[in-house]
N, C-alpha and C positions, 0 to 999 in steps of 0.2 A: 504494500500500500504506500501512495507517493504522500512524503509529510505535510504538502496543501491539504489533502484528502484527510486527512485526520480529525475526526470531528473534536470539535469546540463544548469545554467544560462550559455551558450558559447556565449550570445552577448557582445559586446565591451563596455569597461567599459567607463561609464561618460552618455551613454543612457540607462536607466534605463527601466527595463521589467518584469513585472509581468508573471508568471507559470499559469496556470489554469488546472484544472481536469472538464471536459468536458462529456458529453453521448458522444460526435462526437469523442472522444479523448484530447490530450492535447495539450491544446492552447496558445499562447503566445502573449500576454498584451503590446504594448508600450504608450505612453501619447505624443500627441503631439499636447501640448496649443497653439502654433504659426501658427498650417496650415491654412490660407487662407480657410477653409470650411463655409457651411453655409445651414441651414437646411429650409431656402426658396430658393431654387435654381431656381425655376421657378418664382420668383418675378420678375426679369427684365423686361419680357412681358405686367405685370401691371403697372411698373414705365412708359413704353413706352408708353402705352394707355393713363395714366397722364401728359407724357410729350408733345404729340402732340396732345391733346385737351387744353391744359394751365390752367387743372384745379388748378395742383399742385402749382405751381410757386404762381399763383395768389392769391393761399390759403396765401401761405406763405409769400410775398411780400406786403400784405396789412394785416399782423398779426398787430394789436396793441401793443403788449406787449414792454414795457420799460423795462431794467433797471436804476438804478441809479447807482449800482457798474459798472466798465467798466470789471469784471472779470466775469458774466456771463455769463451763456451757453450762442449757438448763437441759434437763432430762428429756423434755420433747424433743428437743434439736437435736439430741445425740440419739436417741432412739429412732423419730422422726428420717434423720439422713439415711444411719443404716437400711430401712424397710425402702426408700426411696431406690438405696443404690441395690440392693438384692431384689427389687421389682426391678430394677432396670436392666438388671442381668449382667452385672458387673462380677470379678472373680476377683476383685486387687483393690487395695485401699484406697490405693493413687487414682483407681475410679473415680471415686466421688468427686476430683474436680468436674469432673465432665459437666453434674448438676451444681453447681455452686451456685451459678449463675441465675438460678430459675426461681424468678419472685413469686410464681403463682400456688405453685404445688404445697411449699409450706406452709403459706394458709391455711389451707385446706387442713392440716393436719395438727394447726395452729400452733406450729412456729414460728420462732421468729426470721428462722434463716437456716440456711444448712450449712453446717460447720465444716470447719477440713479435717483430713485423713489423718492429722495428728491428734487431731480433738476424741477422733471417735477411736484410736489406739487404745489412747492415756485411759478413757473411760471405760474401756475394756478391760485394761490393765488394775485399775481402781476395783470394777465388777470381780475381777478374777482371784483377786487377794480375798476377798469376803467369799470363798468357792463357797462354801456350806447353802449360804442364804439365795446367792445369784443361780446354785442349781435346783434347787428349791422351786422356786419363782418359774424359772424357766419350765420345767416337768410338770405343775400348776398348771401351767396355761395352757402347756400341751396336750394334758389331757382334758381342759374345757372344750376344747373343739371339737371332741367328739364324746365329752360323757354322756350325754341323751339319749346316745346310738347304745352305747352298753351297755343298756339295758332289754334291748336287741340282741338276738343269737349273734355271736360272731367268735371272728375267728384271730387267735393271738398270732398273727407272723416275727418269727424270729430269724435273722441274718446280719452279715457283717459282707462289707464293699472293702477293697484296697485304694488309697490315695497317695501315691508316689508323690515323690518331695523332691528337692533339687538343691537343698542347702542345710544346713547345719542345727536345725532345729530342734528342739527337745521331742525326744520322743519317735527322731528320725533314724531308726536300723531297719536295717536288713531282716526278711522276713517273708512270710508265703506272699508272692506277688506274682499272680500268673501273668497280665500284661507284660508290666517289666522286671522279668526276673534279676535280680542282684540291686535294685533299686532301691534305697530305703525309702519307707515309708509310714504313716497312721494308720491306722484300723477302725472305720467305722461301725460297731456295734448297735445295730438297729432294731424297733419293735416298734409294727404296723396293724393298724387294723387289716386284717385279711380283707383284698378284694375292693377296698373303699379307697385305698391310697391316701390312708390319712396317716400323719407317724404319729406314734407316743412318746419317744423319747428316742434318742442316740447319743453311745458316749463315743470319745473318742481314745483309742488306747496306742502306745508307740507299736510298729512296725512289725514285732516279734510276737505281740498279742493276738493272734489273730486267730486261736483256736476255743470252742467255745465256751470253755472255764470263766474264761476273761468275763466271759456276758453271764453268767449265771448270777451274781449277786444282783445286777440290776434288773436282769430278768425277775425273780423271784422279788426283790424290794418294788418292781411296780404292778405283780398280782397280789400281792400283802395289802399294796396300799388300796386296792380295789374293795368297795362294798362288795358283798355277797353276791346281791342282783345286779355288779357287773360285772363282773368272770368272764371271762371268754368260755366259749363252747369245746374249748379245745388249744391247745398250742401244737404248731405247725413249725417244723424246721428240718433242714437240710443234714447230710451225713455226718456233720462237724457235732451234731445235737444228739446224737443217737449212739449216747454214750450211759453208762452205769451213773453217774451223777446226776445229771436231768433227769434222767425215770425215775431213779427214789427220790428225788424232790418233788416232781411232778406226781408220784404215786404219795406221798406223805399228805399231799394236800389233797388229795384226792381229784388232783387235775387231767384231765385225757389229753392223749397226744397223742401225732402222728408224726415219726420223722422218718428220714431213712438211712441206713445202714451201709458202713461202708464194707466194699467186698472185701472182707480180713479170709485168712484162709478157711476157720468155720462156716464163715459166709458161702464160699465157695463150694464147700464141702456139703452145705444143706441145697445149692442150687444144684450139683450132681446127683442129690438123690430123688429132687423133685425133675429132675429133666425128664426121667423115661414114665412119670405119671399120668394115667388116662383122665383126672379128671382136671384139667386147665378149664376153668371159666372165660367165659367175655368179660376183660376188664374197659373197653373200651379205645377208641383212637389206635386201632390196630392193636392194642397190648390184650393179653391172657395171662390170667392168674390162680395159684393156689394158696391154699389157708395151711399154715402149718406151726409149729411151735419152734421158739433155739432158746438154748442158755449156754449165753458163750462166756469166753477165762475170763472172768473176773463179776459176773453177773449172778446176782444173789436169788436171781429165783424165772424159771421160765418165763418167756413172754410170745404173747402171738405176731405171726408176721407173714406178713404177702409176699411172696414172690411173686413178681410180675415179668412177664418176657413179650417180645416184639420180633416179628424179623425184620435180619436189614434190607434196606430196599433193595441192593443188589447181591448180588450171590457173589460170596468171598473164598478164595480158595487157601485156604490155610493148612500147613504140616504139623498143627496142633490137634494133639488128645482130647477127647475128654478131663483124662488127666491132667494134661497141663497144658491148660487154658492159655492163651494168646494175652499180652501182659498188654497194661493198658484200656485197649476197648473191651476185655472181657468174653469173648463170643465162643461158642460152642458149635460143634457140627454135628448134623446128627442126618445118619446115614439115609434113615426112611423117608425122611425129607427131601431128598435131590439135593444135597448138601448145603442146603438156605441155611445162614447163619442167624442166632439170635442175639440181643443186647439184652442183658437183663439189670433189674432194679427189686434192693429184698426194702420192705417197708416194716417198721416195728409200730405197733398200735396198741392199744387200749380202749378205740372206739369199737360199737359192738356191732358194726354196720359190714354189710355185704360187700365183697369183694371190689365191683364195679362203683359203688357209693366210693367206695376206700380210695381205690386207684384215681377217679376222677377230682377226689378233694385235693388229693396232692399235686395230682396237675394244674391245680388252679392255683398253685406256688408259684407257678412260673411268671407270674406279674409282678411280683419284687422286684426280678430283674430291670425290668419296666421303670420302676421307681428309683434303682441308682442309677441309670442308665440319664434320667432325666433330671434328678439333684445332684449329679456331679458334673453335667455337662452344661442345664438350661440354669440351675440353681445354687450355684458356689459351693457346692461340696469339694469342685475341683481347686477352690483358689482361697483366699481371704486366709494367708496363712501367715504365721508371725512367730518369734525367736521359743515362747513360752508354752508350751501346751495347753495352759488355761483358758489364755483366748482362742485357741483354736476351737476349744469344749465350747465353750460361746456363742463362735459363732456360727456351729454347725446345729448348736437346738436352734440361734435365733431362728437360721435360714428353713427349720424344718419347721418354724412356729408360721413363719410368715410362707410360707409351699403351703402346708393347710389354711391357711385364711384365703389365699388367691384361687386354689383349688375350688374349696365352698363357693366363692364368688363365682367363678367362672362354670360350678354347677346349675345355676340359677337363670345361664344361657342356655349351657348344652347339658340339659338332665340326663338326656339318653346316654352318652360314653363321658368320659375323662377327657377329656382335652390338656394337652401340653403347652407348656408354657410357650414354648417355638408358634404354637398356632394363635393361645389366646393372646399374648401381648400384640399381636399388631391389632388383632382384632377389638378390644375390648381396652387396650389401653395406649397406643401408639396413636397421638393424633396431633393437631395443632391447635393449643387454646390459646387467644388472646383475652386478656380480662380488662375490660373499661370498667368503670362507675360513675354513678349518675344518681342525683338526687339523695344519696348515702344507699345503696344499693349498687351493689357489684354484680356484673353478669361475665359470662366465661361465654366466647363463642367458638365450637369448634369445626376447624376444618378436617376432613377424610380424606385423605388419599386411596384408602386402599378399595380395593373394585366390590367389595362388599359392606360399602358405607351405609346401602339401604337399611339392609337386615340386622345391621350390626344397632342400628339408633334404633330398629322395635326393639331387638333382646334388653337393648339398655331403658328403653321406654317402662319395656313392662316389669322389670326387676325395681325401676320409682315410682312406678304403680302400688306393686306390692308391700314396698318398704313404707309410701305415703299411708297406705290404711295398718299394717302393723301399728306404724307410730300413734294412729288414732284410738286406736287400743290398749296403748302400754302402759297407760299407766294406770290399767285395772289387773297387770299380770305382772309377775316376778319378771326378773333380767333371765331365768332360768326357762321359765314358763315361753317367752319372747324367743331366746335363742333355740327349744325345742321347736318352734312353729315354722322359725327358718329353713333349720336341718330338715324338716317335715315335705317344707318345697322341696328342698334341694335333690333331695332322697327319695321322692314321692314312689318312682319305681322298686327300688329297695325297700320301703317299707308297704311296697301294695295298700298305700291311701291312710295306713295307720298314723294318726298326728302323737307327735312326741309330747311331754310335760303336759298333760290333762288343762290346757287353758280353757276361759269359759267359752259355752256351749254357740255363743251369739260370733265368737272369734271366727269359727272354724269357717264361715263363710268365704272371708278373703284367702284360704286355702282353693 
C-alpha cells in the first residue's frame, strides 16, 4: 500500500485508535479498559441457582479462614475469585489474572473485586494450617449437595485417579502410575454417589499411597458420619478394594459390597475349576457367569463370588495351558470351543441378588472413569498445584465442591444425561454481558455467539421461572425443605416424580 493511501486517524484527539488492514477491509481499533463488560455474561442464572438454595452464603459464612492482619482480603473475594477461576477452567494460579479485570461478575457474587494469585495462595496457606477445621467445612458442604438424595437407595462409589507432578513438591514420589510410569506423583482418593456424579469427598495422599489402605479411614469416617436413613445401598469398588480389610469392616457394620478380585493364583485356580462347568448363566453384554464360594490366605471366613467370563472378539492363538494361563490379559482356551478365547473377571459380594443383577451393577462402575476423566482435564484436578500438600487437599474438595454445584445447575437444562463441562460452559455460561445502570437499577445485556443462543435463553428462561416461584414460597419452608424441591427438579427422572424434604402440599405445584 503506497503511504498517500494510508488512511487518516480523523478521530478526536485524547481517544486513542488503532488502523488495521483487514481481508474485510480497514478497520478501526479503540481500547476501552473501563467498560462494564464481562465474558461470563450468563453467570447470573448460576449465582441465582446459589443464591436460592443457600448453598453459596453458607459456603462462605462458615469459611474458617483468619486473618491476623486486619488489611486482608475479605473472604468473599478470596473465595468469590477461586469459584470464578475453577468455573472458568483455569488449572494454575497465575490464571486468575486472566479475570482481574472483570467488574461485573463480582457483583454478582458480591464482591468487591477479584484479588490476585498471591492473595488466594496466602489464604490457602492460612486455611491449610487450621487443617482440622478447613476439612471439616469442606466435607460439610460436600455432602449438603446431595444429602436429600441419601435418603434414596444409592450407591457408595469408591476409587483413586493418579496426578503426575513435575517438580518438587510434598508428597511428590514415585509410585503406581500407569500413564506415566516412573513419574512422581499425588493420589487422588475419591467417594461418589454411584451413577449421579456427585462426589462426597476426596483426599489427596503422596504418590506411593495409592493402594486402598490409604482410603479406608476416610472411607469408613464418612459412612460413620452418615445417619442410619443414609447409608448407601451398598459400597462398590475396584480390585485395589477386594481385600480382607474392607470386608471385615464393611461386614462389622453390616454394610454390603461388591468389589472385585484380583487374579492372585487362588483366583486363578477357582477360574480353572469353574471353566469346564455346565451351568454358566447370562450375565449380560456378552458376559456369562457362575455362583461359587473362595476363602483365600489370609481370609477369615468364606465368601461368595461370580465368576464372570466373555469371549474375545477375535480368536487368539496362544501356546498356553490351561495350566498356565497367558500373563497379563489372562485368557484360557478351551478346545470344544474352536479355540475362542475368554477374558474373565471373579467378583466378591455380599448382595443377595442374581447373577445378571450382580454383573450388571458393577458394570455400571464404569462411569467413574467418566468422572476423573472430566475433573482432571475440564476441572483442575490436573493443575492448581503448590510446594505444601495442604493446599493441594484444598483445592481438590474446593474444585469437587464447586463440579457439584455446576453439575446441579447445569441439570436443570439437561435432566435427561450429565452434561460436561467442555459442553455446558459455552452453552450456559460463555457469553458477552455488558452492565449499564439507570435510575439506581443495573441491567446486564447479553450477547451469544454461539449457534444455539435460541434454546440456550429458554433453558435459562425456565430455570428463572422456577427459581422466581420457589423464592415465593421460601419463606414458608426450611433452606433444607427448599434445596430438597430443587434436587426434586433436577432428579425428577431418578427419583420417578418423588419430591425430596416433604415441603407443603400447595408447593408441589411449581414442580
Amino acid at each position: 500500500m503506497k503511504k498517500e493511501n494510508l488512511p487518516t486517524n480523523t478521530h478526536p484527539a485524547g481517544e486513542p485508535e488503532i488502523v488495521l488492514d483487514s481481508y474485510g477491509g480497514v478497520v478501526r481499533v479503540s481500547w476501552e479498559p473501563e467498560a462494564n463488560v464481562t465474558q461470563f455474561g450468563q453467570l447470573g442464572f448460576f449465582v441465582e441457582f446459589l443464591k436460592v438454595s443457600g448453598l453459596y452464603q453458607n459456603w462462605v459464612s462458615e469459611c474458617p479462614l483468619l486473618y491476623k492482619n486486619k488489611n486482608g482480603s475479605r473472604i468473599e473475594d478470596i473465595l468469590g475469585t477461586l469459584m470464578l477461576s475453577i468455573l472458568a477452567g483455569h488449572s494454575r494460579y497465575s490464571h486468575v489474572t486472566s479475570i482481574r479485570s472483570d467488574t461485573v461478575t463480582p457483583q454478582l457474587l458480591g464482591m468487591s473485586k477479584v484479588v490476585s494469585e498471591d492473595s488466594v495462595r496466602r489464604a490457602l496457606l492460612s486455611l491449610s494450617v487450621n487443617h482440622e477445621d478447613s476439612s471439616d467445612w469442606l466435607k460439610r458442604h460436600l455432602l449438603q449437595c446431595a444429602s436429600p438424595l441419601l435418603s434414596e437407595s444409592w450407591i457408595l462409589d469408591i476409587d483413586t485417579t493418579v496426578k503426575p507432578l513435575y517438580g518438587r513438591q510434598e508428597g511428590a514420589v514415585k509410585g503406581y502410575n500407569p500413564q506415566k510410569p516412573g513419574r512422581p506423583s499425588h493420589v487422588y482418593h475419591s467417594y461418589f454417589v454411584g451413577n449421579l456424579r456427585l462426589i462426597l469427598d476426596a483426599e489427596v495422599h503422596p504418590g506411593n499411597e495409592s493402594s486402598a489402605k490409604h482410603s479406608q479411614d476416610g472411607l469408613w469416617q464418612l459412612i460413620d458420619s452418615l445417619p442410619q436413613e443414609h447409608l448407601p445401598k451398598f459400597i462398590r469398588g475396584d480390585c485395589a478394594n477386594g481385600n480382607e480389610r474392607i470386608l471385615v469392616e464393611a461386614e462389622a457394620r453390616e454394610m454390603p459390597y461388591l468389589t472385585k478380585l484380583r487374579q492372585s493364583p487362588n483366583v486363578k485356580r477357582l477360574i480353572q475349576v469353574c471353566f469346564n462347568r455346565r451351568d454358566w448363566q447370562e450375565a449380560g453384554c456378552g458376559w456369562e457367569g457362575v455362583e461359587d464360594s473362595l476363602q483365600l490366605d489370609g481370609w477369615t471366613k468364606n465368601r461368595r463370588v461370580i465368576v464372570l467370563r466373555r469371549r474375545v472378539k477375535e480368536s487368539i492363538a496362544i501356546s498356553s495351558t490351561k495350566d498356565s494361563p497367558e500373563q497379563g490379559a489372562f485368557l484360557f482356551m478351551d478346545n470344544q470351543l474352536s479355540y475362542d478365547a475368554f477374558e474373565y473377571m471373579v467378583l466378591v459380594t455380599s448382595l443377595p441378588y442374581e447373577i445378571l443383577t450382580i454383573a450388571q451393577l458393577y458394570r455400571d462402575r464404569a462411569d467413574m472413569e467418566n468422572i476423573f476423566d472430566e475433573m482432571k482435564n475440564q476441572w483442575s484436578w490436573g493443575g492448581f498445584t503448590t510446594q505444601d500438600l495442604g493446599r493441594c487437599q484444598l483445592m481438590a474438595r474446593i474444585a469437587a465442591l464447586i463440579f457439584n454445584w455446576w453439575s446441579l445447575f447445569s441439570g436443570l437444562a439437561f435432566p435427561e444425561k450429565h452434561a460436561e463441562a467442555i459442553t455446558t460452559r459455552p452453552l450456559l455460561l460463555h457469553a458477552i454481558g455488558r452492565q449499564t445502570s439507570h435510575a439506581g437499577q443495573k441491567k446486564i445485556s447479553i450477547t451469544s455467539s454461539h449457534a444455539q443462543h435460541g434454546s440456550i435463553r429458554k433453558m435459562l428462561e425456565s430455570a428463572n421461572r422456577f427459581f422466581n416461584k420457589l423464592k415465593f414460597y421460601a419463606e414458608q419452608m426450611t433452606q433444607t425443605q427448599v434445596w430438597g424441591l430443587i434436587l426434586s427438579r433436577i432428579f425428577f427422572r431418578f427419583l420417578r416424580g418423588k419430591v425430596l424434604g416433604q415441603p407443603p402440599d400447595k408447593v408441589l405445584a411449581i414442580l
